[in-house]
C-alpha positions as CSV (number, residue, x, y, z in Angstrom):
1,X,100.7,93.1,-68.9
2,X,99.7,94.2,-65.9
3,X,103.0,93.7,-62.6
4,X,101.0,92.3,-59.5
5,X,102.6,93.1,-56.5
6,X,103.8,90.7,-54.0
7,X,102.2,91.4,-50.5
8,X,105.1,90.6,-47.9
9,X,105.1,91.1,-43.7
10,X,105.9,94.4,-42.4
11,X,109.7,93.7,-40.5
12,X,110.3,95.7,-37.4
13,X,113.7,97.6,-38.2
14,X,115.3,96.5,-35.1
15,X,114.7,92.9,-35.2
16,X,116.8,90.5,-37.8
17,X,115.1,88.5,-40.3
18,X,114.6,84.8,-39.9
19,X,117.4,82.9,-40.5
20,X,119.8,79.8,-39.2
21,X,121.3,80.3,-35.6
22,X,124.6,80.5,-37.1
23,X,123.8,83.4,-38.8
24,X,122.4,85.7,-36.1
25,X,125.3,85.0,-34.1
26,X,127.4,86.1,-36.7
27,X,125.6,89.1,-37.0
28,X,125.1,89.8,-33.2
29,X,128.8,89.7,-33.4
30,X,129.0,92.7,-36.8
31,X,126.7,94.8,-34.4
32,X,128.4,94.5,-31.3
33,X,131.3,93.0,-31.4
34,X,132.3,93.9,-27.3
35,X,129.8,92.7,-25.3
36,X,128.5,90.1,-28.1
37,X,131.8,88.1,-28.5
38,X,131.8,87.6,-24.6
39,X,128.3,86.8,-24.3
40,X,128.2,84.2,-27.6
41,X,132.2,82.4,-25.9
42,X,130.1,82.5,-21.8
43,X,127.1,81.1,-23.8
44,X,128.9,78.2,-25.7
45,X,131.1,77.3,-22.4
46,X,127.8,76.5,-20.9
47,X,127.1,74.2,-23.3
48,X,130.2,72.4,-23.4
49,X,131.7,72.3,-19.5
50,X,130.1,69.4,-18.0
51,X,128.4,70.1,-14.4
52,X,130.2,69.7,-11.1
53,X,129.3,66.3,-9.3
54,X,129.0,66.6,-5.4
55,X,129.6,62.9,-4.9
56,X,132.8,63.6,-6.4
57,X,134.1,65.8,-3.3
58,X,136.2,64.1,-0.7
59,X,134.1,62.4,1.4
60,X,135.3,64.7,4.3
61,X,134.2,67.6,2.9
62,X,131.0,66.1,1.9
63,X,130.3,65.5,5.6
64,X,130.9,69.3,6.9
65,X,127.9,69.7,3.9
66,X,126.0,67.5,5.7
67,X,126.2,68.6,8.9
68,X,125.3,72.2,8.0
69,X,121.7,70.6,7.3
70,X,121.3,67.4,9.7
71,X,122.8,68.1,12.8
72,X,121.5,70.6,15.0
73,X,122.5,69.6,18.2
74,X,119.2,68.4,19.8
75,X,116.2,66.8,18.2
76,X,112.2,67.1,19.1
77,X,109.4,65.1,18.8
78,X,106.9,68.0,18.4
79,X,106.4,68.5,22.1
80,X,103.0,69.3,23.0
81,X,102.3,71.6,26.1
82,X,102.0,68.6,28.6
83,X,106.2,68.2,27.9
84,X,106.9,72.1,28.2
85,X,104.9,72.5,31.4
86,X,106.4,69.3,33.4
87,X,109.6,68.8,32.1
88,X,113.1,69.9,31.8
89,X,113.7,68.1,28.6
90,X,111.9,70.4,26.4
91,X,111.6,73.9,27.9
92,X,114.5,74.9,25.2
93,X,113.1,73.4,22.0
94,X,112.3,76.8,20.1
95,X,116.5,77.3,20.2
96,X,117.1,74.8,17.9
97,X,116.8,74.3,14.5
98,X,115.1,71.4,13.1
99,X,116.9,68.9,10.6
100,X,116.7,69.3,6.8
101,X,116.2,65.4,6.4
102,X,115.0,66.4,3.1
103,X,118.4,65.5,2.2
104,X,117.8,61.8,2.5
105,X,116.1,61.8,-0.6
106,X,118.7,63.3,-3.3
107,X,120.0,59.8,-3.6
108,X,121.0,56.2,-1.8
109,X,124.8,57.5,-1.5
110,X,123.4,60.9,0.0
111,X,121.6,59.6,2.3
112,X,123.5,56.8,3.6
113,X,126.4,59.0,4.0
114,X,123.9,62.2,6.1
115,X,121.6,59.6,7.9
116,X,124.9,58.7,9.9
117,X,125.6,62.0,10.8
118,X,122.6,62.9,11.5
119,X,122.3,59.7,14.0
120,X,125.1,59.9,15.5
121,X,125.9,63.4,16.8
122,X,122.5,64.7,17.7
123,X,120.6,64.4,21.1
124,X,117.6,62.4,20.6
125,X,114.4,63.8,23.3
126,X,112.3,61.4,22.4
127,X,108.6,61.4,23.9
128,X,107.4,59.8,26.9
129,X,105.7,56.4,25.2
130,X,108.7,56.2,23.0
131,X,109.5,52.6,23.9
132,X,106.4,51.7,21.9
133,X,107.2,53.5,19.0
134,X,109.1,52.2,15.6
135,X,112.2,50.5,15.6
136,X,111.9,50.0,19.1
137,X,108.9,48.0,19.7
138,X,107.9,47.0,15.7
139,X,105.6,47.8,13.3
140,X,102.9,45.8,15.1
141,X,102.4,49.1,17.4
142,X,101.6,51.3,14.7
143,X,98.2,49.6,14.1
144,X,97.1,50.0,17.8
145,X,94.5,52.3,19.2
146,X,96.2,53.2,22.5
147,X,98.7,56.2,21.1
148,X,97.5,57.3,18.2
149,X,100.2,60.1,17.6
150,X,103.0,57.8,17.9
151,X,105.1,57.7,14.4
152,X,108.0,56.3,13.6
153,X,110.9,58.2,15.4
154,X,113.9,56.8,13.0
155,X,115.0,54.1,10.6
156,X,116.0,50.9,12.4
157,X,119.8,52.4,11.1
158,X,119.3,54.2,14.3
159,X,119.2,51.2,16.6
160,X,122.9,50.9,15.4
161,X,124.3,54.6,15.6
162,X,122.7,57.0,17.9
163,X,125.0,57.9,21.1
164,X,122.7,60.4,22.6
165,X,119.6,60.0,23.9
166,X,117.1,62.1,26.1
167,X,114.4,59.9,28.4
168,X,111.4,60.7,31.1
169,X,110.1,59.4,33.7
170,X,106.9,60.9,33.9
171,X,103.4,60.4,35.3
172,X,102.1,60.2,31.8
173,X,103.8,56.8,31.7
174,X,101.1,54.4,33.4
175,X,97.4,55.3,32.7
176,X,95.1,55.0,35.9
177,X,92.7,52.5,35.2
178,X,89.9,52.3,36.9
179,X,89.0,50.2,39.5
180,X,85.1,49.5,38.9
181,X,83.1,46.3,39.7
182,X,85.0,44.2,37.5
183,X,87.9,44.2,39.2
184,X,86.4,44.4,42.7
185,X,84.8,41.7,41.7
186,X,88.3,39.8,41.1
187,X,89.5,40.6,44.2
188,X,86.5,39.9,46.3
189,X,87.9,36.1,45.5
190,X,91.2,36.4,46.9
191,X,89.4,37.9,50.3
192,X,89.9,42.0,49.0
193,X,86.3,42.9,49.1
194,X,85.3,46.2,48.7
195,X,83.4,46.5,52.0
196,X,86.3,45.1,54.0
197,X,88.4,47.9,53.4
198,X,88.1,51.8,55.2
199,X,88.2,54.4,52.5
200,X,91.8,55.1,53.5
201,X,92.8,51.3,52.7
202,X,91.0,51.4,49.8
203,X,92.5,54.1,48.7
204,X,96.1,52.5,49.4
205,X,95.3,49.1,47.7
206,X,94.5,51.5,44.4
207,X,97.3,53.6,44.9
208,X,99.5,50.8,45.1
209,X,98.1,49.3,42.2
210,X,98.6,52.1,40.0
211,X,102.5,52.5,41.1
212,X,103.0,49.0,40.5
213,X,101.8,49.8,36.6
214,X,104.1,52.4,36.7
215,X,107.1,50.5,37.7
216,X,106.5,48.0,35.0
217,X,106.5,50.9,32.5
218,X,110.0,51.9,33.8
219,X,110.8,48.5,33.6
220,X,110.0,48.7,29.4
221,X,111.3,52.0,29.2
222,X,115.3,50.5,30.6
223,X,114.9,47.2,28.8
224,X,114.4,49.3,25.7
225,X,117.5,51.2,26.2
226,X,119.4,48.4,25.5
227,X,118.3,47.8,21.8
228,X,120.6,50.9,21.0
229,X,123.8,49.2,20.1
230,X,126.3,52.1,20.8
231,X,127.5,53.2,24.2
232,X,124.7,55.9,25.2
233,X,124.8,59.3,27.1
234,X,121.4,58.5,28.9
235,X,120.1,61.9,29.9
236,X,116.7,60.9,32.4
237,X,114.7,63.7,33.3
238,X,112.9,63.1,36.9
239,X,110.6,66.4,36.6
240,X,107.5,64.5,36.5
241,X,108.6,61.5,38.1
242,X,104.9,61.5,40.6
243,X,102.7,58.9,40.6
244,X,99.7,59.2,39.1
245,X,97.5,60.6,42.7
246,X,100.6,63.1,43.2
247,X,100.9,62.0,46.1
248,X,104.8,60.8,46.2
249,X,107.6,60.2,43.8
250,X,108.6,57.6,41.4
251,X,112.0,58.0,42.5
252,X,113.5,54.5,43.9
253,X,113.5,51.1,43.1
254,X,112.8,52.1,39.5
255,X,116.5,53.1,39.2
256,X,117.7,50.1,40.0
257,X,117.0,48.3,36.5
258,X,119.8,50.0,35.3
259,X,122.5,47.7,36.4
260,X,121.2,44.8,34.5
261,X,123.4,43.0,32.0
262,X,121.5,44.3,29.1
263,X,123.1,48.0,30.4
264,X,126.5,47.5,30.2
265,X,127.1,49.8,26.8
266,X,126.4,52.9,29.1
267,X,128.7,55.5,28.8
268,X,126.9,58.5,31.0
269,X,124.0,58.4,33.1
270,X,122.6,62.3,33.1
271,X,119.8,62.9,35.9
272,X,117.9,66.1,35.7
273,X,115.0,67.3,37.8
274,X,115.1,65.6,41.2
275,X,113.4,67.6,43.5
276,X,115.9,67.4,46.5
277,X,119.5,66.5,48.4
278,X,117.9,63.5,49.5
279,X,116.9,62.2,45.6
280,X,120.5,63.2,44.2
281,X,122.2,61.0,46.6
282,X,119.5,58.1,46.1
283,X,119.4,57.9,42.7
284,X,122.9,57.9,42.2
285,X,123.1,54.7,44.9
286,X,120.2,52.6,43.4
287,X,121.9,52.7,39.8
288,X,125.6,52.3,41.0
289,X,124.7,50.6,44.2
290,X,126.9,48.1,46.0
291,X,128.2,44.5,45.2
292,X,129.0,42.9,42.1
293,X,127.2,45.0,39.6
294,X,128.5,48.4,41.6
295,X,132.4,47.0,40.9
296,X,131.7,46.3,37.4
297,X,129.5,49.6,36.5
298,X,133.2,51.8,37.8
299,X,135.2,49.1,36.7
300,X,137.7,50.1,34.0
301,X,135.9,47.8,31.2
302,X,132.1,50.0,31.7
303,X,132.9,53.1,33.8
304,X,129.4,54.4,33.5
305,X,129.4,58.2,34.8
306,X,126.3,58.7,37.0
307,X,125.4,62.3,37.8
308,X,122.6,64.4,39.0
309,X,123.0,67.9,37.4
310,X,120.7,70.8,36.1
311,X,120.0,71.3,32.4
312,X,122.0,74.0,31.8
313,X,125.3,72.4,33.9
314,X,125.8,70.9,30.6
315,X,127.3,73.3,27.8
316,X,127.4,70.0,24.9
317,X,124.9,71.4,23.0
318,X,124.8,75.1,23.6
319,X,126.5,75.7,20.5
320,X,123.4,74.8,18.4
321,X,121.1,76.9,19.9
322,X,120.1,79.9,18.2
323,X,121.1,83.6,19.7
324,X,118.7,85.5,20.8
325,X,115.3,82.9,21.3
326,X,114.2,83.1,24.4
327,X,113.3,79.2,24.6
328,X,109.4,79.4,26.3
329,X,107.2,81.7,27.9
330,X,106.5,79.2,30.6
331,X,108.0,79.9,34.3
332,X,110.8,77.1,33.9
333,X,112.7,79.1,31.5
334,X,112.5,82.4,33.7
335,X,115.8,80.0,35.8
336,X,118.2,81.0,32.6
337,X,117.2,84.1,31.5
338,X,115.7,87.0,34.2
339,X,115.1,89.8,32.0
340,X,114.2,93.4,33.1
341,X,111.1,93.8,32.4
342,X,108.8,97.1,32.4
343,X,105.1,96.4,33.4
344,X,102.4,98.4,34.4
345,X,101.9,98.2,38.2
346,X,98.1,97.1,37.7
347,X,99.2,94.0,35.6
348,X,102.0,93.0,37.7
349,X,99.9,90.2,40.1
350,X,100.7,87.7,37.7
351,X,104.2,87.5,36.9
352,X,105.0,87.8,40.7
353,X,103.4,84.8,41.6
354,X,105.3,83.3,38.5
355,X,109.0,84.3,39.7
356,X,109.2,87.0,42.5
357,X,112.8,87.1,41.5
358,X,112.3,89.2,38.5
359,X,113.7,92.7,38.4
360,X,110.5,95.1,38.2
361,X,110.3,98.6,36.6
362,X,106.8,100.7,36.6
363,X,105.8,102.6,33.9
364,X,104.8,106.2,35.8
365,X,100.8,106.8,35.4
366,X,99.6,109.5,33.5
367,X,98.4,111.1,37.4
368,X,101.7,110.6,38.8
369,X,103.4,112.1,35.3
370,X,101.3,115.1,35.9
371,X,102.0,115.3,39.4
């Protein structure tokens, strides 16, 4: 009787045979019994220690979390070169981080709890149409063709907590239209033809046209202030402020808005970027003026703070920015920062017509090295 023989796998010497879990634990344990008993007791206290819950921190600690990720002292609306070039507002915005509002979406709690924060203790430079932008003027604007870029720039829970907000009044703000045969043609009935006027009057009737759209802008832009329910730090920056033929400045009667009864939450009124003595003392007068509203605005029930200051006279949100950014290449930012600089003499016709100011060394030429 012939003994077949039993073909069976070939086993690696160094490996263990198939069997239960158990089992190789027990024998990880007979080979190594050091470093095996503390990896098998880490390995089972895994299993059985429950994980940490956040939400079950102390709700102040939770905040100084939140903060780390949603406040960041000021925040942009993607400024395009138009804002960097004519503004103040947003010559600084590569020294600031922006929010990680991917937060909001962990959970309901988290986010209810961050949003807060992250309304609250930030400075808001919001663009120059903002005022017909969600939650300010509705959903309704979204489907318009006018401004096409315009999102959403918070949750209608901002309405009800932001304190800080940055504002422009800027040249962008009322679109020349033109004045072609239509509306000639409308005025030609109340006796404004177009051949009774000289080519300067004309050109005053459309001048004054066009500063009339802007002031009813303005007049959108303050009425809209007053949806924010808390008691503002209104920082307006009068850069821009022309009208749109450059020819003067929106600086005036437009100011004057402010001390309607819808205002009276003010806290501070910030003015940046008049151009001279004469605008910081007018502005100043056509907000607080004289009379009633004047008493009540530095009464002790409002006491709305009205100053004309430069960017950098306040320090609020200097603590944010990130060291060592210089914020823009453009010739506004050159007022903060005048660094040393080593040109070439050949190259240097450019950067003294940007800021004579600036502190010049020249790289010796190859002639004059050999010289």
């Amino acid at each position: 009787m012939s003994s077949q023989r039993q073909d069976t796998p070939e086993q690696d010497g160094n490996q263990l045979p198939a069997c239960s879990p158990a089992t190789q634990e027990l024998a990880i344990v007979l080979y190594c019994p050091t470093y095996a008993r503390k990896s098998l007791m880490l390995s089972r206290a895994r299993r059985t220690t429950p994980a940490f819950r956040f939400l079950d921190l102390p709700p102040e600690i939770r905040n100084m979390i939140y903060e780390q990720f949603v406040v960041v002292g000021k925040v942009f609306y993607t400024p395009e070169e138009y804002d960097i070039e004519n503004g103040l507002r947003c010559r600084d915005h590569q020294s600031f981080q922006k929010p990680e509002l991917q937060l909001l979406r962990v959970c309901k709690q988290i986010h209810d709890e961050a949003e807060s924060l992250y309304l609250s203790k930030n400075l808001f430079v919001l663009p120059i149409h903002w005022y017909k932008c969600y939650p300010i003027d509705g959903p309704k604007f979204l489907t318009r063709r006018t401004f096409p870029r315009n999102r959403p720039l918070f949750s209608s829970a901002g309405l009800t907590y932001i304190r800080f907000v940055s504002v422009a009044i800027d040249q962008k703000m009322a679109q020349p239209r033109p004045f072609g045969h239509s509306v000639w043609k409308r005025n030609e009935q109340n006796g404004n033809a177009f051949s009774n006027f000289t080519d300067l009057e004309r050109l005053e009737l459309v001048h004054d046209e066009i500063n009339a759209d802007a002031e009813e802008e303005c007049y959108d832009m303050h009425r809209s202030l007053s949806s924010f329910r808390a008691g503002l730090y209104v920082q307006i920056d009068c850069t821009n402020a022309y009208c749109a033929l450059g020819d003067c400045r929106l600086i005036g009667s437009q100011f004057s808005i402010f001390v309607g009864a819808e205002f009276r939450d003010y806290k501070v009124i910030d003015i940046i970027g008049l151009e001279s003595e004469e605008e910081k003392v007018k502005v100043p007068y056509y907000i607080g003026g004289q009379g009633i509203w004047a008493r009540k605005l530095r009464g002790p029930k409002h006491h709305i703070d009205v100053r004309s200051s430069k960017p950098e006279d306040n320090k609020m949100w200097n603590k944010w920015m990130i060291e060592g950014i210089l914020s823009s290449e453009h010739s506004l930012c050159l007022e903060m920062v005048r660094p040393l600089v080593h040109f070439d003499k050949h190259l240097l016709t450019e950067w003294q017509i940007r800021d004579p100011e600036v502190e010049v060394q020249f790289e010796p030429d190859d002639d004059s090295a050999e010289e």
